[in-house]
N, C-alpha and C positions, 0 to 999 in steps of 0.2 A: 619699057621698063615695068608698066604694070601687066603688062602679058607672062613677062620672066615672072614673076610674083606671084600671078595666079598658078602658075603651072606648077612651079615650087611647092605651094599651099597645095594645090592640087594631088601631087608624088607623095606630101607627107598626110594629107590625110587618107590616102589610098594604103598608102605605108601598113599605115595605124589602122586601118577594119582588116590588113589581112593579120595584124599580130590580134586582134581581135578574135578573129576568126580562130589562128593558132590558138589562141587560146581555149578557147570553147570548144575547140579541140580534144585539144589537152585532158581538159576536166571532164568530158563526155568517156574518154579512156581510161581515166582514172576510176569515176564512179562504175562502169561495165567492169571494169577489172576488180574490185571492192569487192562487186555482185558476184562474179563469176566465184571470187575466192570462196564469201559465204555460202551460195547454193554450190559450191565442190564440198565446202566443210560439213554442210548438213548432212548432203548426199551421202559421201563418208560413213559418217555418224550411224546415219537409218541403215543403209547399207551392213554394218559390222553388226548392230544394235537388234536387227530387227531377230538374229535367233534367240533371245532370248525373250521373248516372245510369244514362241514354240515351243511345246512340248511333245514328245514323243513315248507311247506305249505301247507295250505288246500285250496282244491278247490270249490268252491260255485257258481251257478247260480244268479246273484245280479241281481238284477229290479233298475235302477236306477228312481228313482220313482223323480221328481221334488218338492212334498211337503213333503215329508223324507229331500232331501238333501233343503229346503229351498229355492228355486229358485221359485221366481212366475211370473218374467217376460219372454212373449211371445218369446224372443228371451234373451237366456243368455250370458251375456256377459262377458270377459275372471276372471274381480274379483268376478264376482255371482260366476263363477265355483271357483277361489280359496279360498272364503270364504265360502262355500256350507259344512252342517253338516252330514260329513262322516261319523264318529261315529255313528249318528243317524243309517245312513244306513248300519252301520256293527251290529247294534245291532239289526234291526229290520230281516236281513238275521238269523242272529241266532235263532231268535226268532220266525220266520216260519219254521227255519230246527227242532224246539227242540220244539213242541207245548206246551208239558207238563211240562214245566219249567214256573210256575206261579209268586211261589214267589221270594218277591224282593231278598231276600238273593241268592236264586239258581240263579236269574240272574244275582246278580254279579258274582260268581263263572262259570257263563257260558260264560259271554265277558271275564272273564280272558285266553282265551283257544286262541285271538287273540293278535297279539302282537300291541300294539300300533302306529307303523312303518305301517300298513295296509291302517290305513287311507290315510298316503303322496302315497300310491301305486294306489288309488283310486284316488285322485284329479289327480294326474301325466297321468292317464290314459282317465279320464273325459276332461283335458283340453287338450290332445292331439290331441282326437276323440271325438270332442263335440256332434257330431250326435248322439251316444251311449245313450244324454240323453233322458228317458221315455223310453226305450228299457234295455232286460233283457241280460245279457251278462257274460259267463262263466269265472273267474276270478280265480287268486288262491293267495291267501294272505297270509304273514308272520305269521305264528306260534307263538305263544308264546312260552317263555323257558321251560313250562311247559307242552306245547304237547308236544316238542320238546324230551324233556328228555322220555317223554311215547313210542316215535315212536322209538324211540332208544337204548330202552329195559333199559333204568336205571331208576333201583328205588328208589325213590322218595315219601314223603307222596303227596297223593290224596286224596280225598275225595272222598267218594262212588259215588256221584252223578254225579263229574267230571270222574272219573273210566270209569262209562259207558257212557257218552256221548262219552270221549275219542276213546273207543272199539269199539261205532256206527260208528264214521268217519273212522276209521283203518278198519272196517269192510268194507263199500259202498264206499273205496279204493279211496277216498278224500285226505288223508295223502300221499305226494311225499316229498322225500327226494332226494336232489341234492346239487352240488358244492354250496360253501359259498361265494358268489365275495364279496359279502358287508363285507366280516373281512377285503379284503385287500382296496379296494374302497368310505368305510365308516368309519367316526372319532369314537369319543366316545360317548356312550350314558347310559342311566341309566337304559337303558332295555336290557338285553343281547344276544337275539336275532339278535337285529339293533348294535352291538358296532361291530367297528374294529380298526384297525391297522394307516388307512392312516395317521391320524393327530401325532403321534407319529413319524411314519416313514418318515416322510418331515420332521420335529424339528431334529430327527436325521441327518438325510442326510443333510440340512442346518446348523447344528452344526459340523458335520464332517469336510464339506467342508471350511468352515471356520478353523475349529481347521487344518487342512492339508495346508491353506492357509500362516496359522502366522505360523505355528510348524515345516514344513519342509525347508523355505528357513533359518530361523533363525539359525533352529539346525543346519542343515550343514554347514551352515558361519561358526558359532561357533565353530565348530567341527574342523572344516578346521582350521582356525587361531589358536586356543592352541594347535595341533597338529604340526600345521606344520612350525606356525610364533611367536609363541609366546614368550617373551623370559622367561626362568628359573629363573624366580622370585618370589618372598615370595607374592606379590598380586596374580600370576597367579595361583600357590599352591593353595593359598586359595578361588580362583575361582574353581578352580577342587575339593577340598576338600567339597563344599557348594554346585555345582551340584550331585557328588553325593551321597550327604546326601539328598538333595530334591528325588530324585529316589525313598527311602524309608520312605518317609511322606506321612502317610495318606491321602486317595483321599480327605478325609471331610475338609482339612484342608485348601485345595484349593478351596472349596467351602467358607468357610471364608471369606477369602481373594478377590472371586469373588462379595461377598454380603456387603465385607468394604469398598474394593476400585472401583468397578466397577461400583456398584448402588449406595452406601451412596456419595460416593466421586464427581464421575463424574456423578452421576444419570443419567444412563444408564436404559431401563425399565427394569423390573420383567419380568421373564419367554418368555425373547426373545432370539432368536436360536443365535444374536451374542453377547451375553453374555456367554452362552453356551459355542459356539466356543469356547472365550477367555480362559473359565476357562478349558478348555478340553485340550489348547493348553501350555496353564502353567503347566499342568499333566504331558502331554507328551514329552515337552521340554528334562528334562533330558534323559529322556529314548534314544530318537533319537539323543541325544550328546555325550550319551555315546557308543552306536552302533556304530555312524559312527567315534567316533575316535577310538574304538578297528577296524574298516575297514582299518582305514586309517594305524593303526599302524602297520598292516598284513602285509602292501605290504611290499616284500625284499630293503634290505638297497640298494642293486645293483642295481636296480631302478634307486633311484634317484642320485648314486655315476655315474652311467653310463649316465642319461640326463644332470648333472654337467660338464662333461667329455667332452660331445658335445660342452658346450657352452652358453648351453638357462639358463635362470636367473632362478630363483627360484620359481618366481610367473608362470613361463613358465611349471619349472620343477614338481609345484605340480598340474595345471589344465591340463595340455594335457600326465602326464603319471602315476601319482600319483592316481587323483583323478578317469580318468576312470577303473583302475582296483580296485578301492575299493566300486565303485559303487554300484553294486551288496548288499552286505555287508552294505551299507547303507542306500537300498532301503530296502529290510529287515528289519532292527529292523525302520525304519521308517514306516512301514506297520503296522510294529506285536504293535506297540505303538498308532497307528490310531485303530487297534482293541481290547486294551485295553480301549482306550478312547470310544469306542461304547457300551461297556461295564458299564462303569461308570454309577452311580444314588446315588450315596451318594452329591457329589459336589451340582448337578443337585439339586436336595430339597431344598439344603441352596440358591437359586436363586430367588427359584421360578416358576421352571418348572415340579411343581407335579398340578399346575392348570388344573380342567377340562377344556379340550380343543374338543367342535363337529367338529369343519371347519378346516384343514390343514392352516395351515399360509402362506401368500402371500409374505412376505418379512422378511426380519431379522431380524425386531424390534417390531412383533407383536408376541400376545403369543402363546406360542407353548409348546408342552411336549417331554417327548423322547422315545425310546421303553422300555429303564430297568424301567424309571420311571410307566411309564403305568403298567408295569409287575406286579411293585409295587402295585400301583392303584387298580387293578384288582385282588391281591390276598387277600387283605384287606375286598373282596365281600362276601359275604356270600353265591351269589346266585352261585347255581349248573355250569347256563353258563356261569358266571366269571371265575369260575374253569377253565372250559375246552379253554374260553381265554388266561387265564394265560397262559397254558402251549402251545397254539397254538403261541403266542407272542414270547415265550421261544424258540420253533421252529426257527419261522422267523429269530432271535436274532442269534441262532447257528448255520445256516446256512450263516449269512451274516455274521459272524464270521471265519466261515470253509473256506470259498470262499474270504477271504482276507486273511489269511495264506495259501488258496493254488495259488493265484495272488504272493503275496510275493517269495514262493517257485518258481514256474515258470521262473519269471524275473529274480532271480539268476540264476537258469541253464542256461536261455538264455543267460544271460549277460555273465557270466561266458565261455561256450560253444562258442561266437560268438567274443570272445579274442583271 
């Protein structure tokens, strides 16, 4: 009888390390597959992301010739040079490299192969070195998106005529391709060649800073007094009850609320970074109050049974031994809440900061866009190097993302570590 028994005991714990085993299975498949989906997504990402990146120019011997760019007097002076008809002079360069390009139609399809950003590269260079004028001088000017995508092997419809012009410059190795500074140095434009990042990425970082401004002392007051002062009362309940119901309210709803009370009410302007802020910081609020009171709540009761015990009062007992070891804990989800808010573009629309914006903004209350909004902006394009923006934007976006949850991570172990 006790032989039946052991064997039995024996089956079922044999049973149990193989469902064991299945298991551990299981979740070893699951976590590779997790991976495999994020390194596909990244991959993806760099993958589409990485031409915009690139830029591409041709190099040309130009004549800056005086009656092309319209300048007739003996000495030019600095508005002759900024008013001076560049264009002229980029089409007529074309026009001695391509002799057999007659008509009108092949020449417009023949200046589409310059990007229009050529010309400001041409005056930029004429009024810095005015000597240059009536002298021939080796230049090499922005591409349009459409060499651009040739030199780059993606295809694209061409036209036969543009085909081989194209293949003559790729040939007599006029076509150089090099780093893209203007995505991160240049606003938005309607040529995507000439579009980047900058004017986005200041509305952001002046809406961050902002939103980190109002959202971090607030939250943790907050955080601190119903955790630690508040008394147990049916108003303070339903204080707690209402932040974190706000938690999971749609970001759009906040945008609302930014466009009722912010603009209509206080008419505050359209598509300024401290409207932004604000409404980025009414986002984030809950998030960072409810972090740092589950920090606060962490710390052991012995804590503060032991600073009682001393002597020091309470306001004593929560700032010099309560709140430095929850810190950590509340710099944390106060990070990871700043980089959902850089994330946001829904709020952001109902404002007003999907405006085409060229120039970076100078202050808080002029207009500005943000980077998700741009993303936005630029997938809505049709054109090939909108595409390869978008995803280069989405880059920048994931990265200043990755590098604020690994800042957030950090300062816990330090903080933590240096307890």
């Amino acid at each position: 009888m006790n032989k039946d028994r052991e064997e039995f005991a024996l089956r079922r714990l044999t049973k149990r390390h193989r469902k064991e085993k299945r298991f551990h299975f299981y979740g070893l498949c699951a976590i590779f597959f997790v991976l495999f989906c994020v390194i596909g997504l990244f991959a993806i990402i760099i993958y589409r992301g990485s031409g915009a990146f690139v830029v591409t120019t041709v190099t040309f011997d130009i004549h800056f010739d005086r009656h092309v760019l319209n300048i007739n007097a003996p000495v030019a002076t600095s508005e002759a040079l900024h008013n001076a008809n560049y264009l002229a002079l980029i089409k007529q360069t074309l026009s001695r490299h391509f002799p057999q390009v007659t008509s009108r139609r092949e020449k417009k399809q023949l200046y589409q192969l310059i990007s229009h950003q050529a010309e400001f590269t041409l005056r930029h260079l004429l009024i810095a070195q005015p000597e240059l004028l009536g002298t021939s001088q080796s230049v090499s000017l922005l591409a349009s998106d459409r060499l651009h995508q040739f030199a780059s092997g993606n295809s694209i419809y061409w036209s036969a005529q543009q085909k081989e012009w194209m293949t003559q410059l790729q040939q007599e190795n006029r076509l150089q391709q090099q780093f893209n500074w203007r995505f991160f140095t240049a606003g938005d434009s309607r040529f995507p060649e000439a579009a980047g990042i900058l004017s986005a990425l200041t509305g952001s970082l002046i809406a961050l800073a902002i939103t980190f401004l109002l959202s971090f002392p607030i939250g943790i007051g907050a955080a601190i007094y119903l955790e630690e002062f508040a008394p147990r009362r049916r108003w303070v309940q339903w204080i707690e009850v209402n932040i974190n119901n706000l938690a999971a309210v749609p970001s759009i709803i906040f945008g609302l609320l930014g466009l009722a009370v912010l603009i209509n009410l206080f008419g505050l302007p359209r598509s300024a970074p401290v409207v932004g802020g604000m409404v980025l910081s009414m986002l984030t609020l809950p998030t960072i109050i409810i972090a740092s009171r589950s920090a606060l709540s962490a710390v052991p009761l012995s804590i503060r049974e032991a600073a009682i015990a001393m002597g020091v009062s309470k306001m004593q007992m929560v700032m010099h031994h309560v709140v430095p070891i929850a810190i950590p804990g509340m710099l944390t989800g106060s990070i990871i809440g700043m980089a959902g808010a850089l994330g946001e573009s829904a709020p952001l629309l109902l404002i007003g900061m999907v405006a085409f914006v060229a120039d970076p903004p100078m202050s808080i209350y002029e207009p500005a866009t943000a980077l998700p909004v741009q993303v936005y902006l630029w997938a809505d394009s049709p054109e090939r190097g909108f595409v390869e923006r978008t995803w280069g934007a989405i880059i920048v976006l994931l990265i200043f993302l990755i590098s604020m949850n690994a800042i957030s991570t950090f300062l816990r172990q330090r903080l933590e570590r240096n307890k």
